[in-house]
Backbone as CSV, one residue per row, in Angstrom:
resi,resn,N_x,N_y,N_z,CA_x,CA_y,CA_z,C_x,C_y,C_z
1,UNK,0.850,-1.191,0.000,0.000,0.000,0.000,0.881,1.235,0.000
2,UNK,0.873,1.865,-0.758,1.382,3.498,-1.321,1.139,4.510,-0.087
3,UNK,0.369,4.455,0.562,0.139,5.482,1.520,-0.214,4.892,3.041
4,UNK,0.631,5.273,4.064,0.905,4.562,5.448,-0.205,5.556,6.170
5,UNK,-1.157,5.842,6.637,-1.709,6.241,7.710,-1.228,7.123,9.359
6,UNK,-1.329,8.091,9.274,-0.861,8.943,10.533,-1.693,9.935,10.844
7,UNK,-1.793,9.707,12.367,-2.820,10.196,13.034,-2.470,11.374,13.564
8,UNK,-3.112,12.563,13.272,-2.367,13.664,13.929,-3.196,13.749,15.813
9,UNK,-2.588,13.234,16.435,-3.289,13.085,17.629,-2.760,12.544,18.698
10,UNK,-2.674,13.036,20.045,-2.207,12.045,20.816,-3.542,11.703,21.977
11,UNK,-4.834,11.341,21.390,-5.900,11.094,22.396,-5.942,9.612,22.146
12,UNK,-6.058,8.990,23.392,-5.997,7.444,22.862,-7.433,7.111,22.393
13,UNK,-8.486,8.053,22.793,-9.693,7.865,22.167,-9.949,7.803,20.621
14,UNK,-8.962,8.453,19.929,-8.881,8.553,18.670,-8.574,7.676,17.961
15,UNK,-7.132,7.336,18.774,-6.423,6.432,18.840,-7.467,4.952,18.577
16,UNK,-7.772,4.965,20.017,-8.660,3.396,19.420,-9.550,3.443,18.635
17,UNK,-10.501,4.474,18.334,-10.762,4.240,16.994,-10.823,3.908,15.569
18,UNK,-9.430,4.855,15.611,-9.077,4.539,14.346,-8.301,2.694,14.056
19,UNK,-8.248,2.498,15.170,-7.717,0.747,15.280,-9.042,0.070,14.513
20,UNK,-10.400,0.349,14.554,-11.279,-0.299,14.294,-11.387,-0.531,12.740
21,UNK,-10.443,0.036,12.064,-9.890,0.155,10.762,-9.154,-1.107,10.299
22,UNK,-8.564,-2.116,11.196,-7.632,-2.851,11.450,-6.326,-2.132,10.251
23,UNK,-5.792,-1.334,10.533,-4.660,-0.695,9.122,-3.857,-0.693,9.941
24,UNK,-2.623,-0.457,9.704,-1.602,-0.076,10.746,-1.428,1.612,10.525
25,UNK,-1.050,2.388,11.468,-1.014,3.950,11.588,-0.418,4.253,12.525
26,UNK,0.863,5.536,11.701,1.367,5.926,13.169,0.840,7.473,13.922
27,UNK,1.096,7.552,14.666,0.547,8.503,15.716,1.777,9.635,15.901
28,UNK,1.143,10.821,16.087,1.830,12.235,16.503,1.020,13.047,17.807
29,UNK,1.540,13.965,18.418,0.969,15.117,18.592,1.501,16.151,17.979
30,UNK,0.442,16.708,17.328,0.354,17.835,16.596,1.020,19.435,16.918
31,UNK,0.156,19.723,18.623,0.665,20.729,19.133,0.413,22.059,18.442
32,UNK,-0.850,22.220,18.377,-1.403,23.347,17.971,-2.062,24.397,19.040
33,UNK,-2.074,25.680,18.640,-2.845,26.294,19.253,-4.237,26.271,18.959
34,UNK,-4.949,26.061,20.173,-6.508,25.392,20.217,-7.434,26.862,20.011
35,UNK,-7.186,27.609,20.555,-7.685,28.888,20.222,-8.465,29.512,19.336
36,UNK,-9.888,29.682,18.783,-10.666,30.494,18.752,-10.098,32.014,17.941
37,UNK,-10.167,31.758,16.328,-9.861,33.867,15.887,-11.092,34.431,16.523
38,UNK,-11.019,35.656,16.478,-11.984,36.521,16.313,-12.917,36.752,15.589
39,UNK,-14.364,36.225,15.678,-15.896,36.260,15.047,-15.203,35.116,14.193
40,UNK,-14.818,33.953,14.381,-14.758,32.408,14.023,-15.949,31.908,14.632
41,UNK,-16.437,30.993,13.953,-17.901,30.182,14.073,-17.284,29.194,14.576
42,UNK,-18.061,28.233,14.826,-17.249,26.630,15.677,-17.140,26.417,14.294
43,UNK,-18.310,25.717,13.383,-18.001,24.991,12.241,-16.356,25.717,11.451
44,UNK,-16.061,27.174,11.757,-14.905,27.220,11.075,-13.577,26.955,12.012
45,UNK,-13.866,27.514,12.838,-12.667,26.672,14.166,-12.486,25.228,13.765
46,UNK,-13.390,24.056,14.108,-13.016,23.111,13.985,-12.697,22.642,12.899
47,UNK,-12.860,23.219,11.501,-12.305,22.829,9.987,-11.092,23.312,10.191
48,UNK,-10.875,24.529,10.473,-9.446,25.053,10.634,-7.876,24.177,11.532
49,UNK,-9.015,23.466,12.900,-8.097,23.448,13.437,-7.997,21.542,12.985
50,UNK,-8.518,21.046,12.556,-8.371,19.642,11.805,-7.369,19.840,11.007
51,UNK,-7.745,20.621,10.168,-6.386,20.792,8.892,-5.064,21.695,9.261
52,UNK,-5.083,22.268,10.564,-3.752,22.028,11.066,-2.986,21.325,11.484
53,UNK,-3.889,20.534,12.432,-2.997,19.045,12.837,-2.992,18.204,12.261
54,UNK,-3.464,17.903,10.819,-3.499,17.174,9.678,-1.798,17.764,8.888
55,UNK,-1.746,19.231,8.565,-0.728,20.028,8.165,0.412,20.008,8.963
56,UNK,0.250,19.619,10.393,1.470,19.402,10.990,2.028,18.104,10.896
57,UNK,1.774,17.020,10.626,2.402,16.229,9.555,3.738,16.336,9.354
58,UNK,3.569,17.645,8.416,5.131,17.343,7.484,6.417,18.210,8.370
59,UNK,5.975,18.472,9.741,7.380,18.086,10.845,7.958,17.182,10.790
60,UNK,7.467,15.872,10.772,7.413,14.660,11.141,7.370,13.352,10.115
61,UNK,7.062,13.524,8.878,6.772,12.377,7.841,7.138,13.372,6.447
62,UNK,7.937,12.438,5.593,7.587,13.389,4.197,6.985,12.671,3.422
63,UNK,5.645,11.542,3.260,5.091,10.876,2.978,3.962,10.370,3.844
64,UNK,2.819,10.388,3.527,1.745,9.507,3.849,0.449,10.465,3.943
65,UNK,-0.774,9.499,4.542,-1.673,10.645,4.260,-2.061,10.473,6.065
66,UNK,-2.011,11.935,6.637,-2.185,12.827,8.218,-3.939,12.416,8.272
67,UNK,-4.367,12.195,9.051,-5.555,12.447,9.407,-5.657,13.596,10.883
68,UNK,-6.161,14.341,11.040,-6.900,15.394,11.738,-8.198,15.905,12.091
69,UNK,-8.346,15.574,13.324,-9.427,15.667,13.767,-9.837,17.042,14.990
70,UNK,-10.650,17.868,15.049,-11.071,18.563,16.581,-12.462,18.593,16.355
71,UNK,-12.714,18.926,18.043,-14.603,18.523,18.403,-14.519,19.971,19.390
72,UNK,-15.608,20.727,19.136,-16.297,21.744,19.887,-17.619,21.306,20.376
73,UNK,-18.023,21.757,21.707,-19.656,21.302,21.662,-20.367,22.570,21.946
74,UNK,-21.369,22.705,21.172,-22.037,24.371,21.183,-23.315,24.259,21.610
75,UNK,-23.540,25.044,22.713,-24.751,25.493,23.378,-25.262,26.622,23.196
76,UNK,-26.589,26.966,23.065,-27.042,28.781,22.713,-25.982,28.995,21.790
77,UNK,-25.687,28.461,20.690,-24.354,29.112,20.307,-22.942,29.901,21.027
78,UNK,-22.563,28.722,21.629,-21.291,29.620,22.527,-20.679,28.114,22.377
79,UNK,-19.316,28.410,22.231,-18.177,27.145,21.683,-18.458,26.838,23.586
80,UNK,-18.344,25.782,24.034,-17.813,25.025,25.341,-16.999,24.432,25.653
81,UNK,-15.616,24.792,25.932,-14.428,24.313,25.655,-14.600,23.170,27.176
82,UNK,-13.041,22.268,27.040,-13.115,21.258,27.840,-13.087,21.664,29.541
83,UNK,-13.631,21.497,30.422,-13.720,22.203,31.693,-12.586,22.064,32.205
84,UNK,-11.726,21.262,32.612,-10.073,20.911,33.196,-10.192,20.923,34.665
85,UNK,-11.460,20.835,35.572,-11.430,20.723,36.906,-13.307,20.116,36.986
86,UNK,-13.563,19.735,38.560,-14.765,19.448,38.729,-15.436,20.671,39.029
87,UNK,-15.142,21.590,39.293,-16.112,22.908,39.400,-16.510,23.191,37.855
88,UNK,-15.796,23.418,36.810,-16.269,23.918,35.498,-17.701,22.119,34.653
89,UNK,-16.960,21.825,34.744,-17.485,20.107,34.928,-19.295,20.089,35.329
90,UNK,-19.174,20.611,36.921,-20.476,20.574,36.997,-21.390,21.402,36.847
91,UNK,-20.870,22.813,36.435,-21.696,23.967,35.731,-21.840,23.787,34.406
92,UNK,-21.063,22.960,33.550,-21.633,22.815,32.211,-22.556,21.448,32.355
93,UNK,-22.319,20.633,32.789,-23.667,19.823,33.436,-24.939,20.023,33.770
94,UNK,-24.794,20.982,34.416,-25.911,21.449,34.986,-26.480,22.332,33.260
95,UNK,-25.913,23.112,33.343,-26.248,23.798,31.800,-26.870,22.765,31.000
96,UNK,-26.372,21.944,30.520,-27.252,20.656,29.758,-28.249,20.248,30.428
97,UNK,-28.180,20.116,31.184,-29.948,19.121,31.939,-31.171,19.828,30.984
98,UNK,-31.145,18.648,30.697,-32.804,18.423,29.983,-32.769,19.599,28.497
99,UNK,-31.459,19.606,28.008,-31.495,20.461,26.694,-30.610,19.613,26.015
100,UNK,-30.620,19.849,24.714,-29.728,19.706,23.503,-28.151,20.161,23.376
101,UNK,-27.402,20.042,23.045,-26.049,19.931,22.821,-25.537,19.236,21.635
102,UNK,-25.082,20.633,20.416,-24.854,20.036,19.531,-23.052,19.831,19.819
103,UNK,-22.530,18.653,19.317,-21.234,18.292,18.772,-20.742,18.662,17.612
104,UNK,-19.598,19.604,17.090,-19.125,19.354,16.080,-18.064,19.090,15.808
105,UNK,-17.725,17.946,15.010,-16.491,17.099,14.792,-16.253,17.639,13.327
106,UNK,-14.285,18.589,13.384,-13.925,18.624,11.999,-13.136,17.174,11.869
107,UNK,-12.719,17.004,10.407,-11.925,15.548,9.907,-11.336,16.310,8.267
108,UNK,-10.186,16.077,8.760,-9.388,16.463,7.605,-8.224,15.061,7.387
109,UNK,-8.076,14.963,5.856,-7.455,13.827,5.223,-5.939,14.718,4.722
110,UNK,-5.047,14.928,4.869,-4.031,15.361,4.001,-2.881,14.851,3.537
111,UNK,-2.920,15.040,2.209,-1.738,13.736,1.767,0.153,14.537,2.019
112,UNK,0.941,14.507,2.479,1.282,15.096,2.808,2.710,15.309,1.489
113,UNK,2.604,14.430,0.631,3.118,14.445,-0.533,2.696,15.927,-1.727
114,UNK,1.621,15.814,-1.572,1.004,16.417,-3.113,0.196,17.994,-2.475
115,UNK,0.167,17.913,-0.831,-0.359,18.660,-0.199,-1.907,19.351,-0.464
116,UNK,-2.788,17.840,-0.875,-3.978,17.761,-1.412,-4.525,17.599,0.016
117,UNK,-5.809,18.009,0.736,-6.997,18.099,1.693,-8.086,17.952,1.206
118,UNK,-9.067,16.959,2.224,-10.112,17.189,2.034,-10.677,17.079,3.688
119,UNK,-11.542,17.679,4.037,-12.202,17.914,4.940,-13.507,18.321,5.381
120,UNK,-14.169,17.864,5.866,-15.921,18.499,6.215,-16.081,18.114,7.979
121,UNK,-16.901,18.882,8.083,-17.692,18.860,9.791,-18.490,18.152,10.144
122,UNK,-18.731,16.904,10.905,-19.995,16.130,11.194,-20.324,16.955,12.590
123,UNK,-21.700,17.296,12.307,-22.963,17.722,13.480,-23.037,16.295,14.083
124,UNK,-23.413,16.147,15.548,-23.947,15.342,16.381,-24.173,15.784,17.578
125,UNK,-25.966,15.657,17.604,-26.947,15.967,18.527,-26.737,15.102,19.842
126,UNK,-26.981,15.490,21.230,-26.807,15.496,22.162,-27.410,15.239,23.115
127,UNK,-29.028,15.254,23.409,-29.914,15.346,24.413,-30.011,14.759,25.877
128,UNK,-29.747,15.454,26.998,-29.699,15.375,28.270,-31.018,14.985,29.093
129,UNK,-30.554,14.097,29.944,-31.483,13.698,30.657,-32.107,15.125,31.532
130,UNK,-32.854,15.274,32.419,-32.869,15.928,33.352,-32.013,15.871,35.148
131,UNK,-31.281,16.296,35.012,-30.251,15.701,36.114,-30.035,16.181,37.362
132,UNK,-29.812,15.683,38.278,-29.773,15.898,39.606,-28.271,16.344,39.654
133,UNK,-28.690,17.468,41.416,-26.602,17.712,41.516,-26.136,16.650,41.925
134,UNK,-26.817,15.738,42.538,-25.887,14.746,42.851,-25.846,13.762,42.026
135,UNK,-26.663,13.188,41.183,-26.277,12.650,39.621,-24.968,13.377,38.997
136,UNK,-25.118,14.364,39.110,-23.916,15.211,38.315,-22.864,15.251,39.343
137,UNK,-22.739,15.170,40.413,-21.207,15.545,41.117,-20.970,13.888,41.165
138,UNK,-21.644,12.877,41.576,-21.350,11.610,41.521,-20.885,11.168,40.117
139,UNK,-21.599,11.767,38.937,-20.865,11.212,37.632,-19.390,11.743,37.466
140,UNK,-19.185,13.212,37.734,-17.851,13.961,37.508,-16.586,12.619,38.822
141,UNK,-17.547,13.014,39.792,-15.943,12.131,40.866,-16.071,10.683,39.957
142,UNK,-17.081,10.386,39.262,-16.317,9.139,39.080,-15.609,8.738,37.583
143,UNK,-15.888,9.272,36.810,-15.231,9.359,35.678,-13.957,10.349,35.360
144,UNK,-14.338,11.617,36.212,-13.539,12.725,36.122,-13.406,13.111,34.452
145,UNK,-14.340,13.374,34.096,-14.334,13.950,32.354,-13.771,15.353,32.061
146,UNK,-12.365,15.834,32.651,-12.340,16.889,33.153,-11.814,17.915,31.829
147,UNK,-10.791,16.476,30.958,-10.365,16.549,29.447,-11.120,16.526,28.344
148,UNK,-12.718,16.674,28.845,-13.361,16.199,27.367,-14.700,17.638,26.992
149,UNK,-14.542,17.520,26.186,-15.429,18.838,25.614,-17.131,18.000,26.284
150,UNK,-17.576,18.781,26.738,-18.415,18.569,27.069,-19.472,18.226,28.850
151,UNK,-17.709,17.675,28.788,-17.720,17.262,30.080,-17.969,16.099,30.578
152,UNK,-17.896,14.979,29.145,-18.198,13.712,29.367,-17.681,12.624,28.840
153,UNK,-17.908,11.379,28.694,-17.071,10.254,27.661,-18.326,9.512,27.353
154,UNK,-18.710,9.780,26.262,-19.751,8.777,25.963,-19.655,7.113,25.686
155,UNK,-18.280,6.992,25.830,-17.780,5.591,25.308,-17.938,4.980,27.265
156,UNK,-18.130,5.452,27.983,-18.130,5.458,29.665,-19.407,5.539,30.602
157,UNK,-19.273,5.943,31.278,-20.660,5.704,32.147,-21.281,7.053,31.512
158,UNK,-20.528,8.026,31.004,-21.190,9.243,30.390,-22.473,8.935,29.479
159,UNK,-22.721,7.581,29.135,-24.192,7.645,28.267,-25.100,7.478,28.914
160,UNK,-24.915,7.286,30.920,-25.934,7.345,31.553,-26.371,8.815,31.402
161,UNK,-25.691,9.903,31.012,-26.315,10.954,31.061,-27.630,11.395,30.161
162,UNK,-27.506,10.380,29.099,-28.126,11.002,27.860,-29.736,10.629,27.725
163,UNK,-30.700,11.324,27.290,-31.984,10.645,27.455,-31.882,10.369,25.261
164,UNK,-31.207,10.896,24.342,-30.997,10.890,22.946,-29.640,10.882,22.400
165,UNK,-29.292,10.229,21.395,-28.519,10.394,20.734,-28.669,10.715,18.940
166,UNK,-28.259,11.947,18.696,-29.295,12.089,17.190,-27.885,12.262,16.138
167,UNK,-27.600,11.496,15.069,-26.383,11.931,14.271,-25.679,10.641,13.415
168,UNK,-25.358,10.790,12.774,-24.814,10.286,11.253,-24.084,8.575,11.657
169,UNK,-23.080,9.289,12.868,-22.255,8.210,13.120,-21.729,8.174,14.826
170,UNK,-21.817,7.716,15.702,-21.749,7.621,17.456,-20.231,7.994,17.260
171,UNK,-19.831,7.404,16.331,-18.059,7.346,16.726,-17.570,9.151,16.368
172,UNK,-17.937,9.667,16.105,-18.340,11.066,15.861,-17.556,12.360,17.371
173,UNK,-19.145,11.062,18.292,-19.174,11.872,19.061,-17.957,11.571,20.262
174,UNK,-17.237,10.735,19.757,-16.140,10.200,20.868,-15.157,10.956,20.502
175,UNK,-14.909,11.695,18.724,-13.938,12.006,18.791,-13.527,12.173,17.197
176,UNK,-13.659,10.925,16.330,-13.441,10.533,14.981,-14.766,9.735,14.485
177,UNK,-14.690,10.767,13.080,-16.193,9.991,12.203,-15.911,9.099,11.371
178,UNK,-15.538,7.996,11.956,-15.089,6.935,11.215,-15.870,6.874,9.944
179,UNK,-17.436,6.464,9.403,-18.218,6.648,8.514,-17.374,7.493,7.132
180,UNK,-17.472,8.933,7.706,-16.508,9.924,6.787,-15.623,9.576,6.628
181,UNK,-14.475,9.536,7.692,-13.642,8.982,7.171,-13.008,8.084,6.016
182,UNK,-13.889,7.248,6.426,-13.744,5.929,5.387,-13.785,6.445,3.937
183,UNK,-14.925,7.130,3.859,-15.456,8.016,3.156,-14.125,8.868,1.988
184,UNK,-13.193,9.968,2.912,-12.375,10.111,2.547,-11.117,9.460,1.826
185,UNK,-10.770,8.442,2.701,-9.768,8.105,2.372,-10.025,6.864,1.024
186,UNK,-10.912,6.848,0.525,-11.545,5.614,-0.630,-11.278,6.985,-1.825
187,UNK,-11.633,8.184,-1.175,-11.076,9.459,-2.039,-9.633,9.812,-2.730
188,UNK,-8.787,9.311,-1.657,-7.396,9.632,-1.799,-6.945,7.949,-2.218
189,UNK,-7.650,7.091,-2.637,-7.249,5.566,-3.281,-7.167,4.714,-2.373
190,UNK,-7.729,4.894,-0.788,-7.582,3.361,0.200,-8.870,3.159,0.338
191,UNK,-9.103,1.837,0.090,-10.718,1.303,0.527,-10.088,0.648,1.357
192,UNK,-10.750,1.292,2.937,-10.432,0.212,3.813,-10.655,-1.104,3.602
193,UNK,-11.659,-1.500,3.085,-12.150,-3.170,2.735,-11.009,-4.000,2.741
194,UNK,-10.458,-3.896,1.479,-9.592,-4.434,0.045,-8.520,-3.923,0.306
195,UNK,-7.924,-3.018,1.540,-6.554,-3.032,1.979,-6.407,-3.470,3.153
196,UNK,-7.071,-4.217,3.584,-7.065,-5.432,4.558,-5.477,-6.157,4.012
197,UNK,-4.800,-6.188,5.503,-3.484,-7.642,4.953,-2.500,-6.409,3.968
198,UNK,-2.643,-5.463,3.367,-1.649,-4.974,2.218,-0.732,-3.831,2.374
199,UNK,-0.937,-3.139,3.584,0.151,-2.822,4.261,1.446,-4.089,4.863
């Protein structure tokens, strides 16, 4: 196979995902600034910041094709970045009870040869149970979701939170849209299928 797989990422959530590929792929951190321009929309933040850590790549490889991924989750329209303690944790918790929460996941493919991209945003809907503080301080001490946009791990006890899940593909909302993905890279000449064994 002509083109080796590299993950611009160091989340092992991504990480195991993209294993579900069975391909072999190597892994980076990217090391970008996560940051928000000025009057940036999420949908353009997270396209932007996919195809940077897709683009940071060619530190590191002068061949193969980067995959890049980032996830914002937007409420009332306001980006909700990852909380990093249990106080921020249980105020965006609480904020969700019994509302919607959209996800948006960018995914960028870049070959790092020909310096060809392709990239799009998967939406994934969110819906919250109605929740108690102590539902919510008992879920935070025990998972401690303190790294995750949202404030949760849906791959974890975090889907006790949810009363819906509305969207294209679940794996989305962990992190990587595998679906698209696949999608992509059958674009740039790998069908996952039929490159089974050919790495």
């Amino acid at each position: 196979m002509k083109h080796p797989l590299i993950l611009a990422s160091s989340s092992p959530f991504r990480e195991s995902l993209l294993q579900k590929f069975n391909l072999p792929f190597d892994t980076f951190s990217p090391d970008v600034d996560e940051s928000a321009l000025e009057c940036e929309t999420p949908t353009e933040l997270v396209k932007r910041l996919s195809e940077l850590k897709a683009s940071a790549a060619n530190k590191h490889f002068n061949k193969g094709l980067a995959i890049g991924s980032d996830q914002v989750a937007v409420f009332n329209n306001q980006i909700l970045g990852k909380p990093h303690n249990k106080n921020n944790a249980v105020k965006q918790l609480n904020l969700f009870s019994g509302n919607t929460v959209t996800f948006l996941t960018g995914l960028c493919v870049y070959d790092i040869v020909t310096g060809t991209k392709k990239t799009c945003v998967e939406p994934f809907n969110v819906t919250f149970k109605t929740l108690s503080d102590a539902q919510i301080s008992a879920y935070c001490d025990a998972e401690q979701p303190y790294n995750c946009a949202g404030s949760f791990k849906s791959e974890g006890l975090g889907i006790c939170l949810f009363e819906k899940l509305s969207g294209d593909d679940p794996n989305s909302l962990i992190g990587l849209p595998l679906i698209k993905l696949s999608q992509l890279l059958a674009e740039f000449g790998i069908d996952v299928l039929t490159a089974q064994n050919k790495f």
